[in-house]
N, C-alpha and C positions, 0 to 999 in steps of 0.2 A: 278264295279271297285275294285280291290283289292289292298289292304292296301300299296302292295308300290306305287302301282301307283298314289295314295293319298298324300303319301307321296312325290311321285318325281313330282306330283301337286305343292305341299307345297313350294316346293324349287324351282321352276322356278318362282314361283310366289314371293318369296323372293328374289329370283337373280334381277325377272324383279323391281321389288320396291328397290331394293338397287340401282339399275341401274338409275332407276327415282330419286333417290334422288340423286343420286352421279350430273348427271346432271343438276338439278334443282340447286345446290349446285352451281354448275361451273356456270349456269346461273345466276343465285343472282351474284354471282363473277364480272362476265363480266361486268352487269348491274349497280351494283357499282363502277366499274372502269371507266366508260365509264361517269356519274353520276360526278364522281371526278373528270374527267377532263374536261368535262363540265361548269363545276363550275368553277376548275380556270379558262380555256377560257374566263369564263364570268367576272371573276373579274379583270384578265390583260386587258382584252378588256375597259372595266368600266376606269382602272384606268390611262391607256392611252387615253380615252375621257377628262378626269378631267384633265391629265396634259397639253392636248393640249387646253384645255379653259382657265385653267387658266396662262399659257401664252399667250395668247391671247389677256386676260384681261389684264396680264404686259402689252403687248407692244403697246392695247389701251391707257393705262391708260401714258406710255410712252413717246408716240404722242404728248399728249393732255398737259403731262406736258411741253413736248421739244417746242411744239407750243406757251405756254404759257408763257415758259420761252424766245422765241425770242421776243412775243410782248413786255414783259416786260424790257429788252435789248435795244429794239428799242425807246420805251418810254426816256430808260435812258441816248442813245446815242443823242436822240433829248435835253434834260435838259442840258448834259454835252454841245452841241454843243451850246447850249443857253448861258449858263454861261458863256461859253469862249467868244464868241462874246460881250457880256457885259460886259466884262471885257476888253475885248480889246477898248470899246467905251469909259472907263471910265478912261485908264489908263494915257491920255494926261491930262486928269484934276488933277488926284490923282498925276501926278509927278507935273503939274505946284502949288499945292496947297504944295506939299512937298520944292518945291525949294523956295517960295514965303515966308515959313515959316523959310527954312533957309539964307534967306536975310534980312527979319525983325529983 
């Protein structure tokens, strides 16, 4: 083999490894890119799980208060409907006991 051919060896073989690295380079690249968006994917997706649970939990937690608040409504419309009705039993006394004191 004579000395250029050696030499024009040298340089295809430097051509083909500049080649390989140029591409390994664009691969890293890609792999990275691909990697990056991955990740957000994964953390939008994540953070759309999170917000749909925890409305969720509002509008358990909602319910549970909106239920609790009618039983206690209901409780207070039973007292109020009580109160009235004994007061309506007690008011023929209370005016005879008011008239009886302004007669005496």
């Amino acid at each position: 083999m004579s000395h250029a051919d050696v030499l024009r060896t040298i340089r295809e073989a430097e051509d083909a490894a500049s080649s390989t690295i140029s591409k390994a380079e664009s691969d890293s690249s890609s792999i990275i890119q691909k990697a990056r968006l991955e990740a957000t994917e994964s953390i939008q997706n994540s953070r759309s799980d999170s917000e749909s649970a925890a409305q969720k939990i509002v509008s358990d937690s909602r319910a549970a208060a909106e239920g609790e608040a009618a039983k206690v409504s209901k409780e207070g419309d039973a007292s109020i409907a009580a109160i009235h009705s004994s007061g309506e039993k007690n008011r023929k006394k209370a005016l005879k006991v008011i008239l009886d004191a302004f007669r005496a």
